[in-house]
N, C-alpha and C positions, 0 to 999 in steps of 0.2 A: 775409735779411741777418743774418749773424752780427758777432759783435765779438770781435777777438780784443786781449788783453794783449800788448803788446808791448813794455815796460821795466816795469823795477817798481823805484821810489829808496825804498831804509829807511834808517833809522839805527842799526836792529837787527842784529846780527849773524847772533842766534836767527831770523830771516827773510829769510835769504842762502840760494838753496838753487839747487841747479845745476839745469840744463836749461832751458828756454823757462816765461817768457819772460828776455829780459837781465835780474841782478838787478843794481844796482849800492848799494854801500857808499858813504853819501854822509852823514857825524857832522854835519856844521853846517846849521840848519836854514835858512839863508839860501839857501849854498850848493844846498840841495835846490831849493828852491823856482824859484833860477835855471835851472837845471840842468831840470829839468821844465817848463819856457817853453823855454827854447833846444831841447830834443831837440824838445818839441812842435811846435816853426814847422818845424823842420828834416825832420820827418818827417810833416807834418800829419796830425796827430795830435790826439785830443781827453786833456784832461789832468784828473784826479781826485784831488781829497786826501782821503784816507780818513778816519774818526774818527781812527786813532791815530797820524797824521801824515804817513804814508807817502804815494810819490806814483804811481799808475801811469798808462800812458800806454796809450792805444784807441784800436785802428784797426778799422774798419768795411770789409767785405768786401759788395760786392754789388753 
C-alpha cells in the first residue's frame, strides 16, 4: 500500500513548484483550511496540516 500526495495548499510562494502533486496558492489561512475539507470529501482523501501550516491531501493506493 503506498500513499501518494495528491494537492499540496501553501501560502508560500517559495513552495509553489510545478509538476505532481497539484500546488495550489491559497494567502488566507481560513480560506486554506476550507479548501482542504472541501477537496478532501470531494476526493476522499485523507488531509494533513504540517507544522508550517501547509495543507496536503493523501490518497492511499492498494
Amino acid at each position: 500500500m503506498s500513499k501518494n500526495i495528491i494537492v499540496y495548499i501553501t501560502a508560500d510562494e517559495k513552495r509553489v513548484l510545478s509538476g505532481d502533486p497539484l500546488t495550489l496558492l491559497v494567502k488566507d489561512a481560513e480560506e486554506q483550511k476550507d479548501l482542504a475539507l472541501e477537496l478532501s470529501r470531494a476526493l476522499k482523501t485523507g488531509t494533513v496540516q504540517l507544522k508550517n501550516g501547509d495543507y496536503i491531501l493523501i490518497d492511499e493506493d492498494g
